[in-house]
C-alpha positions as CSV (number, residue, x, y, z in Angstrom):
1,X,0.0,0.0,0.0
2,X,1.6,3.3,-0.9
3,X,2.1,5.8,1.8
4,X,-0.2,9.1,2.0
5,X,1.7,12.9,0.9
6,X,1.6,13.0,4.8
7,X,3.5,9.7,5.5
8,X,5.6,9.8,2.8
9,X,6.9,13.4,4.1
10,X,7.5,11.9,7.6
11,X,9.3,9.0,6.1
12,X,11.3,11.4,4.5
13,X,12.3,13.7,7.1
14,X,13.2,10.5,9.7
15,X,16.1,10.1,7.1
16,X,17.5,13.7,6.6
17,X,19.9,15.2,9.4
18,X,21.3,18.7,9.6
19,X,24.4,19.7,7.7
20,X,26.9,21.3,10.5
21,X,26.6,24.6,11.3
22,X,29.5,27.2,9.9
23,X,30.0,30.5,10.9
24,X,28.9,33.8,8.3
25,X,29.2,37.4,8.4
26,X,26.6,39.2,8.8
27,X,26.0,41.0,5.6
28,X,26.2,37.8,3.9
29,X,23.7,36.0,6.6
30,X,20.3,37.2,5.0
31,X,18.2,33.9,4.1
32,X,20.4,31.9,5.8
33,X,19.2,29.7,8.7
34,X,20.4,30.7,12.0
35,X,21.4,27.8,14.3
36,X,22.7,29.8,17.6
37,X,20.2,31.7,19.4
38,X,20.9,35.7,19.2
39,X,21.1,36.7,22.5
40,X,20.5,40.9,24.1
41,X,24.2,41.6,25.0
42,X,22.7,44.2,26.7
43,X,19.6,45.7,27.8
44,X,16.8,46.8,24.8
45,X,16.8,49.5,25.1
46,X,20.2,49.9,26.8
47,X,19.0,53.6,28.4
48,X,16.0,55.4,29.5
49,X,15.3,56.8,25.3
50,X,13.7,59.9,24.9
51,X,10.9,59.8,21.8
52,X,9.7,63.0,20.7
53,X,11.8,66.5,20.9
54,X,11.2,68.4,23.2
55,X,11.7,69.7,27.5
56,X,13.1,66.8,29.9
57,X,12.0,67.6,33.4
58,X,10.7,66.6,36.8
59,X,6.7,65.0,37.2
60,X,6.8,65.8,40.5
61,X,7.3,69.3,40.1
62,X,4.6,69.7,38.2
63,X,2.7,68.0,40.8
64,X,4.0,70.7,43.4
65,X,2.9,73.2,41.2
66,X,5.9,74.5,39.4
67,X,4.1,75.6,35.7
68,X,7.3,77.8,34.3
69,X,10.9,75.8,33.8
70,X,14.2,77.6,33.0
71,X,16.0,75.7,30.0
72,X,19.4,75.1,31.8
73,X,21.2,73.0,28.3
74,X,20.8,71.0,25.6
75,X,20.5,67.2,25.5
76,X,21.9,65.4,22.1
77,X,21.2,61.9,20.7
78,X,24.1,60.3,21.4
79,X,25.9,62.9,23.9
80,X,26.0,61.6,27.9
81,X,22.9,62.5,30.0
82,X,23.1,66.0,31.3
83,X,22.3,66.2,35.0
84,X,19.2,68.1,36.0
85,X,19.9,69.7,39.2
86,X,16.7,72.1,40.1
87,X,12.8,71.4,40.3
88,X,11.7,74.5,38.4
89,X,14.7,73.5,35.8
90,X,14.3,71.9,32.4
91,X,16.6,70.7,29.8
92,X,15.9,70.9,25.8
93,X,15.9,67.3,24.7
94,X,16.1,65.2,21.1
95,X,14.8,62.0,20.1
96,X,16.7,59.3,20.8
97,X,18.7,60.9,23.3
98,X,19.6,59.1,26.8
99,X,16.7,60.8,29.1
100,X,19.3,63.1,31.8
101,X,19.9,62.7,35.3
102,X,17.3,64.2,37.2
103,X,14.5,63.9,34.6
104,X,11.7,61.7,34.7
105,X,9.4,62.8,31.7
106,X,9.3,64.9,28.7
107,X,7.1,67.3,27.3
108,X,6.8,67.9,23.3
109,X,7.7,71.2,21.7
110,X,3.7,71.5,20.7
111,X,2.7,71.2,24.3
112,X,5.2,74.0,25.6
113,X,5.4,78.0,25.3
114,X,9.3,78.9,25.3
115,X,9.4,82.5,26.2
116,X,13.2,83.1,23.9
117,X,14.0,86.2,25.9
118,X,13.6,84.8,29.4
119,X,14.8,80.6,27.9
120,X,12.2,80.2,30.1
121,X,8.9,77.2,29.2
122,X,5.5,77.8,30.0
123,X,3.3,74.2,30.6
124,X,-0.4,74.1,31.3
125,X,-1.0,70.2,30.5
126,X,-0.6,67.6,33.1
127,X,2.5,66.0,33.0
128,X,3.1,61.5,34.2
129,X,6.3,59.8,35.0
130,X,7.6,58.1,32.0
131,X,5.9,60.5,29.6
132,X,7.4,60.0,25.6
133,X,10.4,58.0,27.4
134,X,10.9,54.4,26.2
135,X,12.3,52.6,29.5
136,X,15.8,51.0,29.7
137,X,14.9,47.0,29.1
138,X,11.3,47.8,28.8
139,X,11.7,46.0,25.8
140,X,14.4,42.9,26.8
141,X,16.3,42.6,29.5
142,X,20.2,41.7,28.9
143,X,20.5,38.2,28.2
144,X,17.5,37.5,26.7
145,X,17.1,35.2,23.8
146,X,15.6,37.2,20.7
147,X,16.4,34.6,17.7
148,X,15.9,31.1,18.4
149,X,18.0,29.2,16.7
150,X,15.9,27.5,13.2
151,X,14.6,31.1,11.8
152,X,15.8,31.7,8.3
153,X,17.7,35.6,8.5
154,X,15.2,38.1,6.9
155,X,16.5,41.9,7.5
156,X,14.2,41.9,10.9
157,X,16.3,39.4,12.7
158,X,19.7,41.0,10.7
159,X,18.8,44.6,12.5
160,X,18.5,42.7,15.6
161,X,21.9,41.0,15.1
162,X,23.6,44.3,14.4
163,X,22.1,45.9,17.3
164,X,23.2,42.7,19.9
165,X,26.8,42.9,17.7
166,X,26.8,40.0,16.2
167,X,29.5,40.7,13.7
168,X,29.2,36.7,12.9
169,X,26.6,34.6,13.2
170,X,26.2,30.8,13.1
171,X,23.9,29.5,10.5
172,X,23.2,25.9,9.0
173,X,25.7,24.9,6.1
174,X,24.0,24.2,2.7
175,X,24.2,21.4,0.8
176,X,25.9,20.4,-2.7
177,X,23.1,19.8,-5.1
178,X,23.0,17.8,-8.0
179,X,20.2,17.9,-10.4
180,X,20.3,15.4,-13.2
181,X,17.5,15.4,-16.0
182,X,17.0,12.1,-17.7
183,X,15.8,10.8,-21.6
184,X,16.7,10.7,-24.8
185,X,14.0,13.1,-25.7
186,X,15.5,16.0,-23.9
187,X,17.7,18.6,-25.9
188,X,19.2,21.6,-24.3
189,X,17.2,25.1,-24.3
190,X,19.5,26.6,-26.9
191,X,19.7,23.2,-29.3
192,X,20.0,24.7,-32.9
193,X,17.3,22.6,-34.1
194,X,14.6,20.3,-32.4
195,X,12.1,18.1,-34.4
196,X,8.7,17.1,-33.4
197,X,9.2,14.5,-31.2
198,X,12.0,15.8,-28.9
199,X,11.3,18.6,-26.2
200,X,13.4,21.2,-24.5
201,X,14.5,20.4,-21.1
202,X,12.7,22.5,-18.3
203,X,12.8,20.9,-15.5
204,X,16.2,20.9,-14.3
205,X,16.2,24.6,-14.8
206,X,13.0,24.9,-12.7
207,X,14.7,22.7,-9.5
208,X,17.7,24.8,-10.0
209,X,15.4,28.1,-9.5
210,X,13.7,26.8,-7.0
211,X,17.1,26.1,-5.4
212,X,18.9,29.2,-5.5
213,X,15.3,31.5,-4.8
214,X,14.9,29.5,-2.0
215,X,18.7,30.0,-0.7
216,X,18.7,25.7,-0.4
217,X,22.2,25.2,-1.6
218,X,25.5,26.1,-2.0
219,X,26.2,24.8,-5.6
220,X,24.1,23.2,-8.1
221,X,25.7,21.0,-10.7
222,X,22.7,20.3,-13.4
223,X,23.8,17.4,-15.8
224,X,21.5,15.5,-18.5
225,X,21.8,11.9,-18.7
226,X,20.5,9.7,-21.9
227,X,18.7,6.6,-21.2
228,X,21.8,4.2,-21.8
229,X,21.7,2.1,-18.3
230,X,25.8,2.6,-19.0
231,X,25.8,6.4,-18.9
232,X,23.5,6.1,-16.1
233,X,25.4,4.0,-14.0
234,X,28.7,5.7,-14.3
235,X,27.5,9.6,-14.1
236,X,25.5,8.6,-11.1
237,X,28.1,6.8,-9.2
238,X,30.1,10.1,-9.2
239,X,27.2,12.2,-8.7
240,X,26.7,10.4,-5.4
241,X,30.1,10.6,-3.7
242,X,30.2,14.2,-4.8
243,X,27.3,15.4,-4.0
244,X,25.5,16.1,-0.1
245,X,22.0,15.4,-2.4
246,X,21.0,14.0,-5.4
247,X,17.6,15.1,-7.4
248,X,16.7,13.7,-10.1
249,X,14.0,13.9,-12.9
250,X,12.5,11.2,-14.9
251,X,13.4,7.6,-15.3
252,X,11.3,6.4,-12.8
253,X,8.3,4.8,-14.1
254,X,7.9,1.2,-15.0
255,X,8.6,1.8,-19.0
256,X,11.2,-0.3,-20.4
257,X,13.8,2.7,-20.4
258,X,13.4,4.0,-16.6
259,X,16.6,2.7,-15.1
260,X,16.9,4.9,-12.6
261,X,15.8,2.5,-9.6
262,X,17.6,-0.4,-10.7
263,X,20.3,1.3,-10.9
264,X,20.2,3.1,-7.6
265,X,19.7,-0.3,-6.2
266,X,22.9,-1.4,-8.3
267,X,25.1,1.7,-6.4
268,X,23.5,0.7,-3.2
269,X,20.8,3.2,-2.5
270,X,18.4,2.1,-0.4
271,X,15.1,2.3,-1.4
272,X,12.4,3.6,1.5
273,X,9.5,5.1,-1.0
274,X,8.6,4.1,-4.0
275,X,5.5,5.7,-4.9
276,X,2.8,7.7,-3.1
277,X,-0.5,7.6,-3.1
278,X,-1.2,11.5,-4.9
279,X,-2.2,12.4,-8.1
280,X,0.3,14.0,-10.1
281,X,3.4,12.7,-8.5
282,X,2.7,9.1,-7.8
283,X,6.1,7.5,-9.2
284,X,7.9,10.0,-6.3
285,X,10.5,7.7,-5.3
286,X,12.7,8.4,-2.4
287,X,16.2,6.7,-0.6
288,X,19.5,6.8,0.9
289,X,23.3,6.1,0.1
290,X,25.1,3.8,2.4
291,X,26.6,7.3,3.6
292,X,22.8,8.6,4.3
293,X,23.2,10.7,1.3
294,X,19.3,11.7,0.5
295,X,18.6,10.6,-3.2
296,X,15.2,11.8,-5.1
297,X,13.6,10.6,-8.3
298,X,10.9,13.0,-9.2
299,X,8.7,12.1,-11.9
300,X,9.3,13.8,-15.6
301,X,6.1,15.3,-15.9
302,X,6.5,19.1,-15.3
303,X,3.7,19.2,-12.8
304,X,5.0,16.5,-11.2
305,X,7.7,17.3,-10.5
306,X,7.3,20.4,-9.5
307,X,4.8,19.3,-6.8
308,X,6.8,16.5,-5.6
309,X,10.0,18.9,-5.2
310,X,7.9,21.8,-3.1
311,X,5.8,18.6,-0.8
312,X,9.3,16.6,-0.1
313,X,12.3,18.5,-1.4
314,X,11.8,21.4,0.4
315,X,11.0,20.2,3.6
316,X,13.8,17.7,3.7
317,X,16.8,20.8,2.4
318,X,15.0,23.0,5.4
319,X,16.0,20.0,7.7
320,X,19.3,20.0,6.6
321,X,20.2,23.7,7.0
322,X,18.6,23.3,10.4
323,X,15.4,25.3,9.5
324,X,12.2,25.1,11.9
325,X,9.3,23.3,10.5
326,X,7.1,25.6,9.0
327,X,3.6,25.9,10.2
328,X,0.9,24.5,8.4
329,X,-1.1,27.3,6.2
330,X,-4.6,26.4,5.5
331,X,-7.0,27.6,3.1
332,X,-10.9,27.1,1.9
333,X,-11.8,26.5,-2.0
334,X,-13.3,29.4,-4.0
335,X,-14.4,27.1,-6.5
336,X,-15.5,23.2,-7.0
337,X,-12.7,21.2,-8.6
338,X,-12.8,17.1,-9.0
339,X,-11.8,15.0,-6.5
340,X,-10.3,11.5,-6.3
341,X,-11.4,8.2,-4.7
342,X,-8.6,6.7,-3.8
343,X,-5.7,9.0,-4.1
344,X,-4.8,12.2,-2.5
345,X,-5.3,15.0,-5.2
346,X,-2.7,17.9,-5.1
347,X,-4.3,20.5,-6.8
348,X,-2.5,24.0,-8.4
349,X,-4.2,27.3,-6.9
350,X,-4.5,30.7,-7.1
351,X,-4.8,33.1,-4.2
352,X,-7.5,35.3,-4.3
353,X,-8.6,37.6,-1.6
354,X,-12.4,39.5,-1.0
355,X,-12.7,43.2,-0.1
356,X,-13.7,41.9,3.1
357,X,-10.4,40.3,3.7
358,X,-11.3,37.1,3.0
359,X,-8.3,34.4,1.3
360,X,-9.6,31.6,-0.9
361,X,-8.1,29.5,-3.3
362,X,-9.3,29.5,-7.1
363,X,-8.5,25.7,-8.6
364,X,-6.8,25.8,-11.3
365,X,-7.5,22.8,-14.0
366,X,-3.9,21.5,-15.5
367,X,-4.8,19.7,-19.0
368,X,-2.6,16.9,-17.6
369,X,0.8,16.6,-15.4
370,X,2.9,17.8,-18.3
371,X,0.8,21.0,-18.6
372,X,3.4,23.3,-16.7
373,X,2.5,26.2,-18.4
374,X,-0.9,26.5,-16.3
375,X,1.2,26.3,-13.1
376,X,2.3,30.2,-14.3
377,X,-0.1,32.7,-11.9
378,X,-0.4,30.4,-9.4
379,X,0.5,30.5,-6.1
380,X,1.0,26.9,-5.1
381,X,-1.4,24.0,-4.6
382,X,-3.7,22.5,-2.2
383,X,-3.8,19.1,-0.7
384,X,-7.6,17.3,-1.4
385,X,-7.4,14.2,0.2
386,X,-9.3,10.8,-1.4
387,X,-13.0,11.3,-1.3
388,X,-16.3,12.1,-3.2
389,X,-15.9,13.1,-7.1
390,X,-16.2,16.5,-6.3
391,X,-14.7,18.5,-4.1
392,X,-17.2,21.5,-3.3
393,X,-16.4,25.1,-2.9
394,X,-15.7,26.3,0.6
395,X,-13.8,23.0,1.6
396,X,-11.0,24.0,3.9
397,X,-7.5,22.2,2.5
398,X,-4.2,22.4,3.4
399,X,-2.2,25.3,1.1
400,X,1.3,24.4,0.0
401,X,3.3,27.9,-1.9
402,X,5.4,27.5,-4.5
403,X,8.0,29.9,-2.9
């Protein structure tokens, strides 16, 4: 019986382990994944921050009654805190700048009449402790864990990094990928001439997109391989000590020319999944090298393999650069689409979204697994598992993006 898209993931993901970790700089770190917490060196903020320009002074003299302040200096972003010394005393104050000695509040420019003859400020509103001031570790306390480790780097964690002074940050090392497209019926993209019953290869430059736009390896070697068991044999068999994973496309159906599992078998791969019960992708076949060396066969239908790639490839790379699972996204249907009886139907969408706010996902109808061009507009698929002929609209599935 051939696993469910659900089993056949965690099958897959028992048998991936995380590359070690390696050290990066920090402008080189964005969409990597981190795998050391970033931790507050010091207090967020580090000082009592003033936010709005304006007078620094004393709540309590208000309270006593004091209503006119004499400006006694000037308070800088980025100077040391000035010391206020009297009650009926005030100090001219910038954003951003450490909140002085002596101070407890601060009162905007619009809120104060500044008499320039006199430097003297008039105040009629009420004034409260902590007034436009954003309190020392009011935000995180020194030593506080503000990155877990798993988070892929986006510029929000990167200005947090700067701010701790992480200089260098440990992140999960990426993986050597090899992407080798199989049959005789492939030519290259810029063959000088093609006739009618050969096609240009696409999917090996799709997996290597998805590759590098998802930051998933460290270099890509894309090969073509003819359906000469040979050829096979002996490209593979490099391929697989070079290589920390091995994704291939085509070969690995039961026609008389796929020889990709025997000869997987031949090198030694062990095989764990070999086919899944979904619709396109059901050939998917999975294993491992003798060195635990992940090896995929994605099936050569464009569709195909482009779901197979996003439900188990991606999963399994984030694994291996030490990536947090990602939560599940779920999604209703905007529109009926067929169902299967028996196998799990993974179905290309597109996003839409109602004035009201409201996201739903528009089926898309693909002629048939090779019809790739339909996939372009949409924004992934959803998962329909086995069940009536019809899926209606408003069915809640689960929402798999293409990025």
């Amino acid at each position: 019986m051939l696993p469910s898209p659900a089993e056949a993931e965690r099958i897959v993901l028992e048998n991936i382990f995380p590359l070690p970790a390696e050290p990066c700089p920090l402008e080189a770190a964005h969409g990597r994944v981190l795998r050391a917490p970033i931790v507050a060196d010091r207090d967020l903020p580090p000082f009592d921050r003033v936010t709005m320009d304006g007078f620094a002074l004393r709540s309590a003299a208000w309270a006593a009654g004091v209503r006119r302040f004499r400006v006694t200096g000037t308070q800088a972003a980025g100077a040391p805190p000035l010391a206020l010394k009297a009650d009926d005393g005030c100090i001219e104050i910038m954003t951003g700048a450490v909140l002085p000695t002596g101070t407890d509040c601060v009162v905007p420019y619009e809120q104060a009449a500044r008499d320039q003859a006199t430097q003297c400020v008039t105040l009629s509103e009420p004034l409260a402790a902590g007034q436009n001031v954003h309190g020392r570790a009011s935000d995180f306390a020194a030593g506080a864990t503000l990155v877990p480790p798993g988070v892929r780097l986006s510029p929000r964690e990167i200005a947090v990094a700067a701010a701790c002074g992480y200089a260098q940050l440990s992140v999960g090392g990426r993986p050597n990928v090899a992407v080798v497209a199989t049959g005789d019926e492939l030519v290259e993209v810029d063959a000088p001439a093609i006739t009618p019953h050969q096609i240009r290869k696409s999917n090996d430059h799709a997996l290597r997109a998805a590759l590098l736009g998802g930051g998933l390896a460290a270099r890509i070697e894309r090969l073509h391989l003819r359906d000469e068991r040979g050829a096979i044999e002996a490209a593979l068999r490099r391929v697989i000590m070079e290589s920390d994973v091995v994704l291939l496309t085509g070969g690995v159906s039961k026609g008389k020319f796929d020889f990709v599992p025997s000869v997987l078998a031949a090198l030694g791969v062990e095989k764990i999944i070999a086919g899944v019960a979904q619709r396109p992708g059901k050939p998917f076949w999975f294993g491992v090298t003798p060195q635990r060396t992940p090896v995929f066969a994605l099936p050569g239908n464009p569709v195909s393999a482009s779901v197979c790639f996003r439900r188990y490839v991606v999963p399994a790379l984030g694994k291996m650069l030490g990536a947090a699972p990602a939560r599940p996204d779920w999604t209703p249907l905007a529109n009926a689409t067929p169902g299967h009886a028996a196998l799990t139907r993974l179905n290309a969408v597109r996003l839409v979204t109602s004035p009201d706010g409201r996201r739903a996902a528009h089926a898309v109808a693909c002629n048939t697994s090779g019809d790739f061009a339909e996939l372009v507009g949409t924004d992934g698929f959803v998962e329909l598992p086995p069940g009536p002929a019809e899926v209606p609209a408003g069915t809640v599935a689960r929402f798999w993006a293409w990025e």
